[in-house]
Each structure stands twice: as C-alpha cells, then as structure tokens.
C-alpha positions in Angstrom: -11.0 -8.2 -42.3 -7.8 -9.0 -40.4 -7.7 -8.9 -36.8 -5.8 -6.0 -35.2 -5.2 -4.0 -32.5 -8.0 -1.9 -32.6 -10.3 -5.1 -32.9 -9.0 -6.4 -30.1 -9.8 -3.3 -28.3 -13.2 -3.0 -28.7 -13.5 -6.6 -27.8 -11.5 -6.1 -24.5 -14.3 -3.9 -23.3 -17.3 -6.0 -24.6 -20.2 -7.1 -22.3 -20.0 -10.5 -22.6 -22.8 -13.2 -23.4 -21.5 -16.4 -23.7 -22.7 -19.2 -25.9 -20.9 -22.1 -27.5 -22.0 -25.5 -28.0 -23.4 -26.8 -31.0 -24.1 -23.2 -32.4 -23.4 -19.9 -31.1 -25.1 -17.5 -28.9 -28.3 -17.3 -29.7 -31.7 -14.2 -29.2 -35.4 -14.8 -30.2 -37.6 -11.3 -31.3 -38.6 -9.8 -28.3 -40.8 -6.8 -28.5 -38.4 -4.4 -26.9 -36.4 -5.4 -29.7 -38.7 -4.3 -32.7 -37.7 -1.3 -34.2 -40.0 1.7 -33.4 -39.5 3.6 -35.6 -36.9 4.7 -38.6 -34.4 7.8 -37.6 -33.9 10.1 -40.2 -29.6 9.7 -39.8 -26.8 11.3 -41.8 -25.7 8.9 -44.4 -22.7 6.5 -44.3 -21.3 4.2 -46.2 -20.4 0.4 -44.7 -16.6 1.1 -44.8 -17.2 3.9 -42.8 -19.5 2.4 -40.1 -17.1 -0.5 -40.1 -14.6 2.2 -39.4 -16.2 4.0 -37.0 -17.6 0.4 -35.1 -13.7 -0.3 -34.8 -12.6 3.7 -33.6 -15.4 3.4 -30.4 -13.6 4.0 -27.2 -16.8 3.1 -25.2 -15.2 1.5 -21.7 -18.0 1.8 -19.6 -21.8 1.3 -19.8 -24.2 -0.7 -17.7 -27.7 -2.0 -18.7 -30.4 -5.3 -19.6 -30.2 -7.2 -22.6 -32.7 -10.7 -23.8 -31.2 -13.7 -24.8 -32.8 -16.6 -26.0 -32.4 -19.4 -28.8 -34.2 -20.7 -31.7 -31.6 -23.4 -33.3 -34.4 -26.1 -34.1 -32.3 -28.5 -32.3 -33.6 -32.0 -32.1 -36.1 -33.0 -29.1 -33.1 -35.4 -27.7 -30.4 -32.6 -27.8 -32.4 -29.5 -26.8 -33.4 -31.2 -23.3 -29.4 -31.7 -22.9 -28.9 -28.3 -23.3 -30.8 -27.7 -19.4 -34.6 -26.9 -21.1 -33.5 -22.7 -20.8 -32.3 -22.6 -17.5 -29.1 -21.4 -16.4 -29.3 -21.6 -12.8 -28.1 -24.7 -10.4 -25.3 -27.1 -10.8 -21.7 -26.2 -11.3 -20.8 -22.5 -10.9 -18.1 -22.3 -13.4 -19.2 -20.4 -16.5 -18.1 -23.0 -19.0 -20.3 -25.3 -17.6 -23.2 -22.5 -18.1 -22.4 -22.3 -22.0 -24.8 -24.6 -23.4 -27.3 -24.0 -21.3 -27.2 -20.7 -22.6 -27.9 -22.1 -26.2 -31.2 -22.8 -25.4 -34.8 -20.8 -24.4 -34.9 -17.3 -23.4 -32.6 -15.1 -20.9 -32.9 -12.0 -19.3 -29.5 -10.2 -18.8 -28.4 -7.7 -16.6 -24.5 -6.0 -17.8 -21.9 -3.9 -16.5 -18.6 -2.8 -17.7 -15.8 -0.2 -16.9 -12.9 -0.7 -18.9 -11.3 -3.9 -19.1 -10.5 -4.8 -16.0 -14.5 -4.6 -14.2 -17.1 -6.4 -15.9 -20.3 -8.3 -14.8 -22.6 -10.7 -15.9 -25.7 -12.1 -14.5 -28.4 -13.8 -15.7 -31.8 -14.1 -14.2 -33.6 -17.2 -14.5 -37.1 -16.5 -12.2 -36.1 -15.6 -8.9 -32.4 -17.0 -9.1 -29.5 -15.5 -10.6 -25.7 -16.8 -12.2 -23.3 -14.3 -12.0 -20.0 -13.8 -13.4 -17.8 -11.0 -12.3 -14.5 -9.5 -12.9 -13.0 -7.3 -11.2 -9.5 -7.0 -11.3 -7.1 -10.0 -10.8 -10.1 -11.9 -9.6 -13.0 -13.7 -12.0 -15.9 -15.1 -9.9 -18.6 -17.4 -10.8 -21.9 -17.5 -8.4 -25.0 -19.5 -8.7 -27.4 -18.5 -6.2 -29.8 -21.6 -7.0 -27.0 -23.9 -5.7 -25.1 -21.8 -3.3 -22.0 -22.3 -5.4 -19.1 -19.8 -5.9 -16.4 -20.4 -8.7 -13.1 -18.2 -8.3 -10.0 -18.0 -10.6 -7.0 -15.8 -10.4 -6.9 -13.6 -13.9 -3.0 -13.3 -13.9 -2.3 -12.3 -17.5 -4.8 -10.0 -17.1 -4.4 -8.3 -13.7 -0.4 -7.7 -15.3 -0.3 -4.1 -16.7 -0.1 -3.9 -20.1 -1.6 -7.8 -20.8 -4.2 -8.5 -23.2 -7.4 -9.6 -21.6 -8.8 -11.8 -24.0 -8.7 -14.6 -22.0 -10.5 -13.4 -18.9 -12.9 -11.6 -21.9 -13.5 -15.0 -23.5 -14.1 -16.7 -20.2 -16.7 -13.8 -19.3 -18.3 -14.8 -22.9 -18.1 -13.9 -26.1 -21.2 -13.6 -27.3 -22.2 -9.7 -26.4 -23.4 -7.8 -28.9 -20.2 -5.9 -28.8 -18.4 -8.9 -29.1 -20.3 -10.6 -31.6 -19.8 -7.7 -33.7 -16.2 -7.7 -33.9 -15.9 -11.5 -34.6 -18.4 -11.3 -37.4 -16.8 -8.5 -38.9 -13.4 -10.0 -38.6 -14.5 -12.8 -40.1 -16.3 -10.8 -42.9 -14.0 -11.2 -46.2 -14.5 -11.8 -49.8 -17.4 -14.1 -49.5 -19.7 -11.6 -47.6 -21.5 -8.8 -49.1 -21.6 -5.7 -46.9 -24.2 -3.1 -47.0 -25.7 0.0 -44.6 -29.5 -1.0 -44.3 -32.2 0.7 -42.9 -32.2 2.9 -39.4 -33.8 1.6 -36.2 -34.1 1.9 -32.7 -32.9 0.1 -30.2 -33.1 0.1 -26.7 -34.4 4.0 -27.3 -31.6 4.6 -28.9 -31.6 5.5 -33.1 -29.2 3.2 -34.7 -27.5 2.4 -38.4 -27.6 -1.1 -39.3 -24.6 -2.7 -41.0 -26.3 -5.9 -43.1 -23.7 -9.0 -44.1 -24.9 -11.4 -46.1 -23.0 -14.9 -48.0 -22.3 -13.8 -52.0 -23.0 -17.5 -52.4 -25.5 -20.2 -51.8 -25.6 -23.2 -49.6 -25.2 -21.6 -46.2 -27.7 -21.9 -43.6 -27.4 -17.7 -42.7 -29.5 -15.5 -44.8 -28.1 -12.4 -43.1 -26.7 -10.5 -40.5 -28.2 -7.1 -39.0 -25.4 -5.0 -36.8 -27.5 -1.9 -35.0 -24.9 0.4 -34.2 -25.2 3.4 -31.8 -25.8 6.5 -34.0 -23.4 8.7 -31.8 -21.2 6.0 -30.3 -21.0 3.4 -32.6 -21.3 0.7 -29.9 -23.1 -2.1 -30.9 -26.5 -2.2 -29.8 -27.5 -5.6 -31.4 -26.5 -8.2 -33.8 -29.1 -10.3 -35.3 -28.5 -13.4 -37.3 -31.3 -14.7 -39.7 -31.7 -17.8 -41.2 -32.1 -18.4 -45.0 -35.2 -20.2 -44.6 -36.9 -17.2 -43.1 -38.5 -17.2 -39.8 -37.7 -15.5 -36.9 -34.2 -15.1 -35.9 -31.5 -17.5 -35.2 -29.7 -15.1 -33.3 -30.8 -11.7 -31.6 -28.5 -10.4 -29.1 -29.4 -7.3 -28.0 -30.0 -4.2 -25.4 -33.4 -3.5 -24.0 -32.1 -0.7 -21.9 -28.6 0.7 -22.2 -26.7 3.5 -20.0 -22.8 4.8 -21.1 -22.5 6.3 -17.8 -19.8 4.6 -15.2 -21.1 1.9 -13.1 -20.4 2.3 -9.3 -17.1 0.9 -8.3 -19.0 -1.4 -5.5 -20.9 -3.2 -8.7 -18.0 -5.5 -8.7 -17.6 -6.1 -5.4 -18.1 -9.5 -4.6 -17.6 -11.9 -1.4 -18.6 -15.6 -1.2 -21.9 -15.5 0.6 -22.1 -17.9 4.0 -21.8 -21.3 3.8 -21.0 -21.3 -0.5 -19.2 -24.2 -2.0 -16.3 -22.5 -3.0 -14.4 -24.2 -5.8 -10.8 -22.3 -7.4 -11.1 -22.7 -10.8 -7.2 -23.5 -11.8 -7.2 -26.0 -9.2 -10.3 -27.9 -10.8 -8.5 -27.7 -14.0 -5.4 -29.5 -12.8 -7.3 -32.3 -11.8 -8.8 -32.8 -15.3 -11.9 -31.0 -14.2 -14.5 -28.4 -15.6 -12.1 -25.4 -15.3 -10.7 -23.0 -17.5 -8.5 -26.2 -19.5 -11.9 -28.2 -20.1 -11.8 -29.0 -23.9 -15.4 -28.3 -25.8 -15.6 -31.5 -27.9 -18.6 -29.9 -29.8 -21.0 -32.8 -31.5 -19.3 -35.6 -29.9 -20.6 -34.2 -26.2 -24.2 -35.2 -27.3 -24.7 -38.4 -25.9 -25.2 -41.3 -27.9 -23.4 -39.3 -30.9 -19.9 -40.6 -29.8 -20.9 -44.3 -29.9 -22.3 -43.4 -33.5 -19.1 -41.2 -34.3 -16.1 -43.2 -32.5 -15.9 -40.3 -30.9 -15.2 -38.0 -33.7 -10.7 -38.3 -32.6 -9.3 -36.6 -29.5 -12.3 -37.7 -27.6 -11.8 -41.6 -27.7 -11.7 -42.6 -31.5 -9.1 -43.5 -33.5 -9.6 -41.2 -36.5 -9.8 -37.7 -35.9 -8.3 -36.4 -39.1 -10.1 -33.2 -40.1 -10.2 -31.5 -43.9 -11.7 -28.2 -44.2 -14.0 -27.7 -47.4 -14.8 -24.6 -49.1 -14.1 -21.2 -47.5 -16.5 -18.2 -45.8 -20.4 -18.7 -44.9 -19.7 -22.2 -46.8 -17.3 -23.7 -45.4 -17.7 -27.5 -43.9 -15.4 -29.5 -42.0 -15.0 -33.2 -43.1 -14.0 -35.5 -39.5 -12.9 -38.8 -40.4 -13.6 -40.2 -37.4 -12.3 -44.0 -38.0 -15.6 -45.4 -35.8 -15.6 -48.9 -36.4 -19.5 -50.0 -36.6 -21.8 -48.1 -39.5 -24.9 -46.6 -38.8 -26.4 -49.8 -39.7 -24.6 -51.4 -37.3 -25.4 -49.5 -34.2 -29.2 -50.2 -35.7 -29.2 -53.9 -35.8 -26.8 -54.0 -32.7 -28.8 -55.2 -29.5 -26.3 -54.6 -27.4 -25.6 -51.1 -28.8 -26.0 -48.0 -26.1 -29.6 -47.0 -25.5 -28.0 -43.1 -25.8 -26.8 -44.1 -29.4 -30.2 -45.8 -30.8 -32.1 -42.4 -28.9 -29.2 -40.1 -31.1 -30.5 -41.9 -34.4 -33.9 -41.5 -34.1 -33.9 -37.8 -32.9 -32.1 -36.9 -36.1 -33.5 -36.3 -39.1 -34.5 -38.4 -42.2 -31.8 -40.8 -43.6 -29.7 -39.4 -47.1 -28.0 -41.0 -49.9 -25.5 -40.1 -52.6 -22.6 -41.0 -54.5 -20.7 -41.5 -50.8 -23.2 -44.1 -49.6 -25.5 -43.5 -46.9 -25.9 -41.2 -43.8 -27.7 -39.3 -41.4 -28.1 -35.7 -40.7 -28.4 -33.7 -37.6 -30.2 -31.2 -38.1 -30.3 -27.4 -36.9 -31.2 -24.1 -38.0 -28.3 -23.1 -37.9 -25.1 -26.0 -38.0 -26.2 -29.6 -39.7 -24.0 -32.5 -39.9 -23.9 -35.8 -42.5 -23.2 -38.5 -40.4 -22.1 -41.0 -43.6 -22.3 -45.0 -43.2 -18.6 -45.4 -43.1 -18.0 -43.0 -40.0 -17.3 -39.7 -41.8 -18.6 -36.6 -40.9 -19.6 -33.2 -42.9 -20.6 -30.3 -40.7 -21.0 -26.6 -40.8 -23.5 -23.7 -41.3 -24.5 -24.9 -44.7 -27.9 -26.5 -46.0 -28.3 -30.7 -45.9 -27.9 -30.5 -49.5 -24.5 -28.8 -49.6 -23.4 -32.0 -47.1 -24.1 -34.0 -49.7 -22.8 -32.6 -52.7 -19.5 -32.3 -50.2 -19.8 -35.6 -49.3 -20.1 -36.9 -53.0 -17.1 -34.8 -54.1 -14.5 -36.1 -51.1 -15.5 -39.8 -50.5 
C-alpha cells in the first residue's frame, strides 16, 4: 500500500509511543488487554476496514495505554537498554527510545489535532513527558529535574506537514503503528478480518497480516480497530514461535472527547536544567540530528563489527536481500580482525569479548563461520570475515542468505 495523503493524515494525529533500537516498540499481554468478550459486529471485508482505518478523521482523544517488551534480547544488551525504566538522565526523547524497548510501561495520552499532543510515561512515582503544543515540543523528566525544548518550525507554519514533530513525539502508537504496517503491507502479506474483541471497553474488528512466506520471525499481526470510529485501538505483533507477544501496543482506557486546552500547557518547573534541543544538535549532541546507528550502539559489537561503516569502519556497503517480512540486509562492514581474532586477542576490549559470549551459539555454512545475535524479533549473522546478515527473519534464513551471497 503506497503512502498517501490520507496516510499521512491519520498519522499526523497519532498518539505517539516511541520505540526504536534494536527492534520496534514493543507490549507484553496485560489483562486489561484480553479480549472480554466477542461483539456480534456487521461484517466487513479487509479492503474495507483498511478503507475505513485510512477515512478516520479522529483528531482528538485522551486516555492510558501499557507498553512493555518481550524481544528476548541477550542478558548483556537488555541491561543497556535501562532494565524498563524510562525516567532520569537526559530529557530529550531520543535518548528515551531504547529504554522504551525494554520492560513494562504505563502510558498516559492526549491529542487534539495535530498541533497538541502529550505523552507521559509513568515509571513508579516519576514521570517523562513529552508535549506538543504548538510551535513548541518539550521534553520533562521529573526524576532528574530536566527539561528538553525545541522549536517545531515546519510545523507551527500553516499548511506544513507535521511528521517530523509526530516522529519525534514517537511513532509507535497504536495509531501510528497501524498506518506503517499497513503501508508496508504489499504482495507478501496476507490480509484477513479475524475475529471481534474488546478493547479498552470498546468492541473492535481485528484486521490480521500475516507473511505468505516462511523464514520471518513474525507469525502475525492483530489491528483492533474501533467498531464506530475505526481508530486503532491496538496492534499486536506475534512471533512465529508462539508465545506471548512481541509487540502489544494498546488502550486500557480510551475517551474521543477534547482534552482541555491547559493539558498542554507546560512551563519549566524551578530550578530545571533546561537544554534547547537544536542547539544540542549543532554541537554534535543528542538532539534532533543524532544518527541511530542501530546494532553497532551495543557496546562491544563495534569492535566485533568495525563499526558496521558510517560509525568508524571502513566498509559500510549495504545489499538488501529478498523483499517484505523476509527481507535481510547484508553490511559489509570491512572490520579488520575475525571473530576469532577478537577471541584469542588479549588485548581485545573487555565490551567486545562480553558481546561474544552474550550471543548465541556459534554457526557454519558454505560462507564460513559466524555468530548470531539473537532476538525474538530481529537476529543478526555476524560471519568470520566481518559481514553481517540481519533482519526479522529466523537464524536459519541468515544462513541460507549468507551461503547464497559470500
């Protein structure tokens, strides 16, 4: 499905729930979640709830939402990813991204239209909050005492897109989730109107995507859309292997009435570290310019990788393999020692010989021999020679891509 204009609508007035890092956002099953029940719903047919998931002109709604993560991520990699917390440090939300990628969030939302939308997360008794509200996007940790502020100037113009002050508020809403999934939904993904539910009290359809072919790591996706809105409710993302979710974002309580206008409001308590975000970024900093560099920000994996190019190797050269729910990226990364090398290596980075031994068990094939990092979700072949094979596809489909391109 191509994006378009009404796509980009819908997203514009998403909720956002940010997660990026190694794998994307990310809710376990929560009871409020379970389905209570089966509505007895007109039919529809998938084209049609796709339609009518696209035609919502929902612009304001307020409510809670869970968020937590079940990646199976590696001992060494889930403690850099802040244990669940989201709260202290940095107050600029890209720092907060991969914290989010990991244990269990409560979430409260608020939108009107797309120029007022917040965003806080409650971790205990402290909160991070991120707030938009007109030409100004504010990041507040109340743990720390730190406020992050940035000047939305494409969006604040009239008639602008707001994507970028939408992407910086997240991405990851169920809303939001929806739209990319369903944009990236083409002829490798069978589409299919499942069973009714309820969510958040509310009686939902539930669109079902799943991969024609084998090899990927996703069994399915569930999209529980609002019966008489046709906002998304929740997306949940299941793994092949079964189990419970890899992804379940979510509502637990959901209202489609206007928030207040002093929601929004927000002024940078007493004695806050106050930090502009642009400013940050001109220095080279954490703000809105920061590059993700994916893998290679797990320590220990860029001594292994060279750094995987544009982050300190000298490869970088990237060939993408396959296409849809298959698809895998092959990083020559032009690392100059093997994996062998960093083992026998004495003087080789303690981060790099703690990377080895948190991943999993070591592979061979026609293309030699490697490691693989190992998620629920994304793995990665980590080949003797410095290559790498990742994506959302099973350890065996790194290897048979890593046989066929050596």
């Amino acid at each position: 499905m191509a994006t378009n204009a009404k796509t980009r609508k819908a997203a514009r007035y998403a909720v956002p729930v940010a997660v990026a890092g190694v794998a994307a956002a990310t809710v376990a099953m929560v009871p409020a979640f379970a389905n209570s029940g089966s509505p007895d719903l007109p039919k529809v047919t998938a084209q049609q709830l796709i339609e009518k998931i696209v035609a919502s002109d929902v612009q304001q709604l307020s409510g809670s939402a869970k968020i937590s993560t079940d990646l199976g991520l590696p001992t060494l990699a889930s403690g850099l990813l802040g244990g669940g917390g989201v709260t202290g440090g940095s107050a600029n939300p890209e720092d907060k991204i991969a914290q989010l990628a990991n244990g269990t969030h409560t979430v409260r939302v608020a939108a009107d239209g797309p120029d007022r939308q917040k965003l806080t997360f409650v971790d205990g008794k402290d909160e991070y909050s991120l707030i938009h509200n007109g030409a100004d996007v504010w990041g507040y940790d109340s743990k720390a005492n730190e406020v992050w502020h940035e000047k939305d100037t494409e969006g604040a113009a009239q008639g602008k897109d707001h994507k970028k002050t939408a992407d910086r508020m997240g991405g990851g809403s169920p809303q939001q989730l929806a739209q990319d999934i369903l944009t990236a939904a083409g002829p490798t993904t069978d589409v299919s109107v499942g069973d009714t539910a309820q969510v958040a009290g509310r009686d939902a359809y539930q669109l079902v995507l799943k991969p024609k072919h084998g090899g990927s790591t996703v069994g399915s996706v569930k999209i529980a859309v609002d019966a008489k809105n046709f906002v998304p409710l929740r997306v949940q993302l299941l793994a092949a292997e079964g189990g419970k979710p890899i992804v379940d974002a979510g509502f637990t309580k959901v209202d489609f009435a206007k928030p207040s206008a002093d929601t929004f409001a927000f002024t940078a308590p007493k004695g806050a570290k106050v930090t502009e975000g642009a400013a940050e970024a001109g220095k080279g900093g954490a703000g809105h310019g920061k590059e993700f560099k994916g893998l290679d920000s797990l320590p220990g994996l860029g001594a292994l990788t060279g750094g995987m190019g544009g982050a300190g190797g000298k490869g970088g050269e990237t060939k993408v393999l396959g296409e849809g729910w298959s698809t895998i990226a092959r990083i020559d990364t032009g690392a100059g020692k093997s994996l062998k090398d960093i083992e026998n290596d004495k003087n080789a980075p303690k981060e790099a010989k703690q990377f080895l031994d948190s991943l999993g068990g070591k592979v061979t094939g026609k293309f030699g021999e490697g490691r693989v990092f190992k998620t629920r979700l994304v793995n990665a072949l980590i080949t003797d020679d410095g290559k790498v094979y990742v994506g959302a596809v099973t350890k065996d489909a790194l290897v048979k891509a890593a046989d066929a391109n050596k």
